[in-house]
Residue frames as qw, qx, qy, qz and C-alpha x, y, z in Angstrom:
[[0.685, -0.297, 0.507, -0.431, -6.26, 40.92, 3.76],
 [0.032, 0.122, -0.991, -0.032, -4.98, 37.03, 3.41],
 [0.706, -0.316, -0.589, -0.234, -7.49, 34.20, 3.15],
 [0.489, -0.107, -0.738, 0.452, -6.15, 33.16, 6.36],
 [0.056, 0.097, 0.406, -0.907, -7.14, 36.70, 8.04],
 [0.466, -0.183, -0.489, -0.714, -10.48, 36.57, 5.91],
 [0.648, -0.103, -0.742, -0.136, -11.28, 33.49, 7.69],
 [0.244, -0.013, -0.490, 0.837, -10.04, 34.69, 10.99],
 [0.374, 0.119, -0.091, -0.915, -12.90, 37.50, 10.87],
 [0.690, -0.220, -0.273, -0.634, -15.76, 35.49, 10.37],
 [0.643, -0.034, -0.679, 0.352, -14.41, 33.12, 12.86],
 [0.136, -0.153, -0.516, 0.832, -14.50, 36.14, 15.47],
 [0.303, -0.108, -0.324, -0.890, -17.74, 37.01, 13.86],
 [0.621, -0.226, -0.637, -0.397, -19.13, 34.09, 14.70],
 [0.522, 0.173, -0.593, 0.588, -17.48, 34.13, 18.02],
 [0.200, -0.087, 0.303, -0.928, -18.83, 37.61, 19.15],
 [0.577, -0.229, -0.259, -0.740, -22.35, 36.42, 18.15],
 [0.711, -0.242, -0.660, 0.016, -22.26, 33.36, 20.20],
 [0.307, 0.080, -0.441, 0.840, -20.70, 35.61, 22.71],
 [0.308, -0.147, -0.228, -0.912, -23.66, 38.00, 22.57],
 [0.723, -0.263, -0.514, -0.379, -26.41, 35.25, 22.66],
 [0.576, -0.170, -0.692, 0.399, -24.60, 34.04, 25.68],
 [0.252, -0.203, -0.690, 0.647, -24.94, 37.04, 27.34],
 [0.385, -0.109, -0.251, -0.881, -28.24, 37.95, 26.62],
 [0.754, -0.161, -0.636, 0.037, -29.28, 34.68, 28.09],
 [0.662, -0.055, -0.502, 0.553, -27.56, 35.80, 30.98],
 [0.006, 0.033, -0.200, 0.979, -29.06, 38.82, 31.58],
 [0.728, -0.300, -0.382, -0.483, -32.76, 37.33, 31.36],
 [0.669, -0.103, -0.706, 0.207, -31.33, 35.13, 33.98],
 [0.225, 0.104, -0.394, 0.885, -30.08, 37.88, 36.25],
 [0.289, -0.165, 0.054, -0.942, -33.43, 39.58, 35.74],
 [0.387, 0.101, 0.826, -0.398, -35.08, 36.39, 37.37],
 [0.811, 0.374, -0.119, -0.433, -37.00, 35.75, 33.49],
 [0.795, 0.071, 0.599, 0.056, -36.58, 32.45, 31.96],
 [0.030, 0.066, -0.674, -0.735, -34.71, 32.21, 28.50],
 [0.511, 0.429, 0.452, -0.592, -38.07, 32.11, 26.66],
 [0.733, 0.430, 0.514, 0.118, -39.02, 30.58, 23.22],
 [0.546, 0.786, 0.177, 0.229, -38.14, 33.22, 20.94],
 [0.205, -0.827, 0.495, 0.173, -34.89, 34.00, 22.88],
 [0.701, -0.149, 0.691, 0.091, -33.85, 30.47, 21.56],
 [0.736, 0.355, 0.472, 0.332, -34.86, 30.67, 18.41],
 [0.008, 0.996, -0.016, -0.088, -33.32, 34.10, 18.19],
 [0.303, -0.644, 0.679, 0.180, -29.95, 32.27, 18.82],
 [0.658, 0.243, 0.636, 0.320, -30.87, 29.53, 16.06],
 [0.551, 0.779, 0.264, 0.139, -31.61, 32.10, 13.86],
 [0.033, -0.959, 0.278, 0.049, -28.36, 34.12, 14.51],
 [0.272, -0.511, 0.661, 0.477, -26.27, 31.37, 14.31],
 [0.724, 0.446, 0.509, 0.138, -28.14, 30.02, 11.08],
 [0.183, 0.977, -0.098, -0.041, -27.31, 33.83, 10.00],
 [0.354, -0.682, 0.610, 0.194, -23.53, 33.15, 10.75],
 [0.619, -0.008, 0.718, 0.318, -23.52, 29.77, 8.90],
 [0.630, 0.620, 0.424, 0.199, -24.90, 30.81, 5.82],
 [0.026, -0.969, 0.239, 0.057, -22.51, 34.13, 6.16],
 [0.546, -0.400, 0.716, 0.172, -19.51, 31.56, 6.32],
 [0.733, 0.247, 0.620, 0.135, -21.09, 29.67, 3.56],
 [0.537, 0.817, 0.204, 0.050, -21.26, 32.41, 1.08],
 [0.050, 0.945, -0.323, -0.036, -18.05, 33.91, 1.65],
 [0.772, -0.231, 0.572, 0.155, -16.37, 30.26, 1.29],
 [0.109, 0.317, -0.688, -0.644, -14.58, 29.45, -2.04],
 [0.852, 0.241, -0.108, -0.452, -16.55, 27.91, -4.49],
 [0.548, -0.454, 0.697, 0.089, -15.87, 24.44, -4.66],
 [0.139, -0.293, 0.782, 0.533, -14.37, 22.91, -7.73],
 [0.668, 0.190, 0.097, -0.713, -17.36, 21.21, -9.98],
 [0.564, -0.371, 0.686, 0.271, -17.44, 18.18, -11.23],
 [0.150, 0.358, -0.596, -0.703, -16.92, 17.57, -14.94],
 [0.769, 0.292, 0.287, -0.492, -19.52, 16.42, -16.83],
 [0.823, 0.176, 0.472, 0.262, -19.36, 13.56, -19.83],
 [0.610, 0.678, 0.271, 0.307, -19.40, 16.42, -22.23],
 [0.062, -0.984, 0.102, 0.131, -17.24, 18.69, -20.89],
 [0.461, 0.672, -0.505, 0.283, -13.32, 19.25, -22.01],
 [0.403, -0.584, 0.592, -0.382, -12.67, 18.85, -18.02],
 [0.818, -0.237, 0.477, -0.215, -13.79, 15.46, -18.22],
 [0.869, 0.491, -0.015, 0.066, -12.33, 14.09, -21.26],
 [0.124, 0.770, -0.555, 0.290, -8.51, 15.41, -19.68],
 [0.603, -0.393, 0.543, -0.432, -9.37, 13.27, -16.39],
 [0.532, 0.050, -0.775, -0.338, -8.33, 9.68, -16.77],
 [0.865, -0.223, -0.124, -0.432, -10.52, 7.60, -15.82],
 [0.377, -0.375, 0.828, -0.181, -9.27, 4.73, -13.19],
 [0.463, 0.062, -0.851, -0.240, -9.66, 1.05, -14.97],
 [0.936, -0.171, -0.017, -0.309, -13.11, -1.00, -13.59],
 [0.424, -0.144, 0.873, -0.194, -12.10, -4.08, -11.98],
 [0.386, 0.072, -0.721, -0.571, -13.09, -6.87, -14.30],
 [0.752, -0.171, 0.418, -0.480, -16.18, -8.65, -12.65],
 [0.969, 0.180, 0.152, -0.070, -15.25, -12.00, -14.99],
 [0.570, -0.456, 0.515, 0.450, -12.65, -13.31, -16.13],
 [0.263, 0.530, -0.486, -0.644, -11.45, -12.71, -19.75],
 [0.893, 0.282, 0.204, -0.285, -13.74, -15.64, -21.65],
 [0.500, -0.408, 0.641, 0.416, -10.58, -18.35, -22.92],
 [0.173, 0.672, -0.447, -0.564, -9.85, -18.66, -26.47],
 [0.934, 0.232, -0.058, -0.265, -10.15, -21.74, -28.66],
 [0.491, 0.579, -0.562, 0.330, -6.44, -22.25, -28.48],
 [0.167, -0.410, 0.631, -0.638, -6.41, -21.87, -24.82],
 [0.794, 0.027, 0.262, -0.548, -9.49, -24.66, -24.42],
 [0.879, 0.217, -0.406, -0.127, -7.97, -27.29, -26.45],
 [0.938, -0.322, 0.123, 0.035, -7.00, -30.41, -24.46],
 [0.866, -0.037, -0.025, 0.498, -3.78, -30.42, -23.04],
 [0.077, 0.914, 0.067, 0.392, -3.64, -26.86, -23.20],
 [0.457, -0.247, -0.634, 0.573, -1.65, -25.62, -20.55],
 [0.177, -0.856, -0.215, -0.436, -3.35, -22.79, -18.24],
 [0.341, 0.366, -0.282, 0.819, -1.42, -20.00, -16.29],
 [0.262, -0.739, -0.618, -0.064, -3.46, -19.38, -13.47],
 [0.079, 0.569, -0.160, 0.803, -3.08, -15.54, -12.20],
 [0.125, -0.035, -0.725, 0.677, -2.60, -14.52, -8.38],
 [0.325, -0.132, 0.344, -0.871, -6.57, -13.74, -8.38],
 [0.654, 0.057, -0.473, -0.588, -7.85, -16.44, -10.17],
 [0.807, -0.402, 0.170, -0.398, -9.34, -19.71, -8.29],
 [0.930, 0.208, -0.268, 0.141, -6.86, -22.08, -9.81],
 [0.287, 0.590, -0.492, 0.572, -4.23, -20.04, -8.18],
 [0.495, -0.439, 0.503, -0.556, -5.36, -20.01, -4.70],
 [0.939, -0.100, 0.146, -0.295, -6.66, -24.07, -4.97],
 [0.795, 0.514, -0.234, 0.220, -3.66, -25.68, -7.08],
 [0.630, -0.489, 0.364, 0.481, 0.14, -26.21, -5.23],
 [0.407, 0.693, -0.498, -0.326, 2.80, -24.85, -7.31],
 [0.903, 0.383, -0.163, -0.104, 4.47, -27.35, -8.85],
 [0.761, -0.367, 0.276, 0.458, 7.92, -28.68, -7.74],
 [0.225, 0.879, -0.339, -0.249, 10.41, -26.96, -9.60],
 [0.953, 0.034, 0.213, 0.213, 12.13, -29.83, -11.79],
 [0.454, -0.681, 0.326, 0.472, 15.58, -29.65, -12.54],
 [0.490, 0.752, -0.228, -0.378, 16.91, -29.08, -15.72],
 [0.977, 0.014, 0.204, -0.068, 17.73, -32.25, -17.58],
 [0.606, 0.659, -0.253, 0.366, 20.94, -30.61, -19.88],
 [0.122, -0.842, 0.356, -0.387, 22.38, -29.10, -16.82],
 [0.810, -0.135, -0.543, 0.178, 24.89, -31.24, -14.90],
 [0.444, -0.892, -0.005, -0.083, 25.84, -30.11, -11.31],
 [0.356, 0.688, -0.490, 0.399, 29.35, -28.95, -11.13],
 [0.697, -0.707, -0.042, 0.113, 30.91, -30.94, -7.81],
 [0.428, 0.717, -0.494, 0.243, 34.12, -30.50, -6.18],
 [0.894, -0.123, -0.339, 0.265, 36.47, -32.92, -4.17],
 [0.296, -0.905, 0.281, -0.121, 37.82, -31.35, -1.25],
 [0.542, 0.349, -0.574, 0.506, 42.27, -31.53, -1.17],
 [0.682, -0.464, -0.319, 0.466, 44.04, -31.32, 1.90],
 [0.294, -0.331, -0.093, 0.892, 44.56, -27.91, 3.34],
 [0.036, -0.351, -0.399, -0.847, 41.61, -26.40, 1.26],
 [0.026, 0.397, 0.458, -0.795, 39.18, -24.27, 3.35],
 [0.233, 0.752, 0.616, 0.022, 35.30, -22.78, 1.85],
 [0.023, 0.865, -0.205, -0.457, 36.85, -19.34, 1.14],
 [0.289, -0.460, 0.684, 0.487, 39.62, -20.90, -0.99],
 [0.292, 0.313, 0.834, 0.349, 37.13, -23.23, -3.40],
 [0.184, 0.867, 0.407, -0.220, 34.92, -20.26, -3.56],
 [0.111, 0.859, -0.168, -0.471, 37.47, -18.39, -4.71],
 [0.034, -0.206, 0.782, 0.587, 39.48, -20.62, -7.39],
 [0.356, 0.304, 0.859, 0.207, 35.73, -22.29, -8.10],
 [0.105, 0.714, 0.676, -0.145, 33.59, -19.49, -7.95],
 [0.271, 0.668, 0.181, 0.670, 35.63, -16.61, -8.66],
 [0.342, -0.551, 0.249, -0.720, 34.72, -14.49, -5.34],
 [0.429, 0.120, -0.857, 0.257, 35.58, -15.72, -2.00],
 [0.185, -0.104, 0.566, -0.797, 32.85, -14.32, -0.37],
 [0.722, -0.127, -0.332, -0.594, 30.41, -16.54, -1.67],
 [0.215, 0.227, -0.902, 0.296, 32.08, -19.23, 0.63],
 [0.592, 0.065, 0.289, -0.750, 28.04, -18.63, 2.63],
 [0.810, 0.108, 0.143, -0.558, 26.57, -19.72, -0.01],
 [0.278, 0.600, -0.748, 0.058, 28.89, -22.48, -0.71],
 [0.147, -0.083, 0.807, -0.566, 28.08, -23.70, 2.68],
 [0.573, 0.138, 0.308, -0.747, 24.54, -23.32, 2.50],
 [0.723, 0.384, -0.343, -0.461, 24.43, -25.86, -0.40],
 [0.700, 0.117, -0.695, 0.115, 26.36, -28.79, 1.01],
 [0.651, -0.469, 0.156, -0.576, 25.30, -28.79, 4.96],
 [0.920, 0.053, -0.072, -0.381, 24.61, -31.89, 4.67],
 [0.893, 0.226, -0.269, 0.280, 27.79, -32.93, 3.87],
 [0.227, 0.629, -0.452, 0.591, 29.85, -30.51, 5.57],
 [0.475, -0.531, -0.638, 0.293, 28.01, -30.58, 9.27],
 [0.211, -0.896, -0.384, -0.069, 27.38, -27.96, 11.37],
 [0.403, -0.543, 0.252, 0.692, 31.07, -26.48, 11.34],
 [0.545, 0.829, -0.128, -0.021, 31.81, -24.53, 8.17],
 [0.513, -0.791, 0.334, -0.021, 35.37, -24.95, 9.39],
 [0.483, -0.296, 0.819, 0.093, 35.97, -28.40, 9.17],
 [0.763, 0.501, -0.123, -0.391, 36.02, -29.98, 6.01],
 [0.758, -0.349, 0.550, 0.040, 37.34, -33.02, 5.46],
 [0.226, 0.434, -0.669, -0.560, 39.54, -34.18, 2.16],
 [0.040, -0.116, -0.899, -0.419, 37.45, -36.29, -0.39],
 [0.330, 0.645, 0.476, -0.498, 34.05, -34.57, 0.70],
 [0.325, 0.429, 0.563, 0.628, 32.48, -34.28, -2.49],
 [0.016, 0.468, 0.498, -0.729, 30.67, -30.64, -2.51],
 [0.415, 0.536, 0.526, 0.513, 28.41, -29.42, -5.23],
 [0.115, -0.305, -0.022, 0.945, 29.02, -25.80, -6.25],
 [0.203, 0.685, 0.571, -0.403, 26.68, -23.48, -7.01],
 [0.579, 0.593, 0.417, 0.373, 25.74, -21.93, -10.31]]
C-alpha cells in the first residue's frame, strides 16, 4: 500500500464515521427523539477519535536542530540585518574625507547625485559634415559600424533637427566614444 492509498483509508475512515454519526442522528430524528447531549458528544468524541487516529499515523515531522546538534552546525545560518551602521574609521572621519553613501543609508536617499563632470584629458572627437555624406556613412568611416548611425543621431539632435535625413554640409557633429 502507497502513502497516497494509506492516506486514502483514513480519509474514508473518517468519512464512514461522519457518515455513521450522520445517520444515527437521523434515526433519533425519525423516531420523533431529539439528538440529545451525549449523542453530540458521542460525535465529538468519534471525530476527536479520528483526528488523533490521523495524527498518529502521520509522518513524523522533521525536528528542529538544536545549537548542539551536528544538524545544526550543517545549516547555514541566514546573515542578521545590521541594526547600525558599521561605526566609521578614523581615516574615514577625517575632514575632507570623502563618504560613499550606500543605497540604504540616509545620505543616499537625502543627497542628489552629483552631476557627472566631464573628463578634463578627454577632448570630444567632432566631425564636419561633406557634401553627399549621410549618418550611416560617418558612422561607418568614423565609427567603424554603420549601424550606430542611431546613436550618432541621438547625440547631435540639436544640430541635426528632427530629420535624421537631412544633414547639411559644414554641420559640425560630435561623435560618440
Amino acid at each position: 500500500m502507497g502513502l497516497f492509498d494509506f492516506l486514502k483509508s483514513d480519509k474514508k475512515k473518517a468519512h464512514e464515521a461522519a457518515e455513521k454519526a450522520k445517520e444515527q442522528v437521523e434515526q433519533q430524528m425519525a423516531t420523533g427523539r431529539a439528538p440529545t447531549a451525549s449523542s453530540a458528544a458521542d460525535a465529538a468524541s468519534a471525530t476527536r477519535a479520528v483526528a488523533e487516529r490521523m495524527a498518529a499515523t502521520a509522518p513524523p515531522k522533521p525536528a528542529a536542530p538544536t545549537p548542539g546538534s551536528a544538524a545544526h552546525k550543517a545549516v547555514p545560518v541566514a546573515p542578521k540585518p545590521a541594526a547600525m551602521p558599521p561605526k566609521p574609521t578614523a581615516a574615514s572621519t577625517a575632514p575632507g574625507a570623502p563618504h560613499t553613501p550606500t543605497p540604504k543609508s540616509a545620505a543616499h536617499k537625502a543627497v542628489p547625485a552629483a552631476p557627472a563632470k566631464p573628463m578634463p584629458t578627454a577632448k570630444k572627437r567632432t566631425y564636419t559634415v561633406k557634401p553627399g555624406d549621410s549618418l550611416s556613412a560617418i558612422a561607418r568611416h568614423e565609427l567603424g559600424n554603420e549601424a550606430r548611425w542611431r546613436e550618432l543621431y541621438a547625440m547631435n539632435k540639436g544640430v541635426v533637427g528632427p530629420n535624421p535625413d537631412l544633414i547639411r554640409p559644414g554641420q559640425v557633429l560630435t561623435l560618440p566614444s
